[in-house]
N, C-alpha and C positions, 0 to 999 in steps of 0.2 A: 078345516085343519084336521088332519090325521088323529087321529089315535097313537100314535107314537111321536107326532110334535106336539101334542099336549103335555103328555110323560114327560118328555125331553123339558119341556119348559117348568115344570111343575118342579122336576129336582133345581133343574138349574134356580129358579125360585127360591125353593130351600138352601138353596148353597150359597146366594147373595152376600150375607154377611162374613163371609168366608173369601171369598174373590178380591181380587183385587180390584181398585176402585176404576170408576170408568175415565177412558179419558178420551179430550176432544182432540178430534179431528175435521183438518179444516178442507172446506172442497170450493173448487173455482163455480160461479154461477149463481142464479137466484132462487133458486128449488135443490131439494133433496134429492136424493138415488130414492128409484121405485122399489132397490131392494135394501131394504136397511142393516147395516153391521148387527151384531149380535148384541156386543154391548159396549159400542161406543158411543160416544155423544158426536152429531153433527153439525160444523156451521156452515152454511151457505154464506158466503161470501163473495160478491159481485164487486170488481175493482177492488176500492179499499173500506165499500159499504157489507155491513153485515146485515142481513135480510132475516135468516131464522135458523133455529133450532132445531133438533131432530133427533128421536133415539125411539127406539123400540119401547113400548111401556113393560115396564119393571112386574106387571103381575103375572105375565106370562101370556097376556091374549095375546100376543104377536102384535097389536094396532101401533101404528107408528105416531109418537105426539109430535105434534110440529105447533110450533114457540115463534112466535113474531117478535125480532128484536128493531125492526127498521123504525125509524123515528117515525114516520108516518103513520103508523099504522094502531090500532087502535082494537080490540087490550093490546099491550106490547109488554114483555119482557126484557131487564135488564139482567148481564149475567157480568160474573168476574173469574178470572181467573191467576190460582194459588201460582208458586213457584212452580209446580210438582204438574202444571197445564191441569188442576183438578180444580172443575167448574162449580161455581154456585149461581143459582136462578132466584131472580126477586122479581115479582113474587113468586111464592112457594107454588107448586104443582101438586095440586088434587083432580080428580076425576071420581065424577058424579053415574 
């Protein structure tokens, strides 16, 4: 990563609380895009099954987290969404 996509992510980091909140966006298929939105949330969705999650992680390393929500699979994530298509994840997301 550059030296000026570091910058770039490092304010944008700063500026988090300020932005407007993220929202989902849904894509046909069982994998993500190789190039991830900025700061939207993704779901892969195959037919009428939902497979995972996806967004850029929030510290600014650019790493894309991907979230298993399909029944099968194992940890998996449960998500819900507000009126306002504004997602919450159970469980929470840390990174170690």
């Amino acid at each position: 990563m550059s030296i000026f996509d570091r910058l770039f992510y490092y304010v944008l980091c700063k500026l988090e609380p300020w932005l407007t909140p993220r929202r989902l966006k849904i894509i046909n298929g069982d994998s993500l895009p190789t190039k991830m939105p900025l700061r939207s949330i993704i779901l892969a969705r195959d037919g009428d099954e939902d497979w995972c999650i996806g967004f850029r992680c929030p510290c600014g390393c650019c790493r894309t987290i991907e979230l298993l929500v399909i029944d099968e699979a194992s940890p998996r994530w449960d998500y819900s969404l507000d009126n306002n298509k504004l997602l919450t994840l159970h469980p929470s997301v840390w990174l170690k």
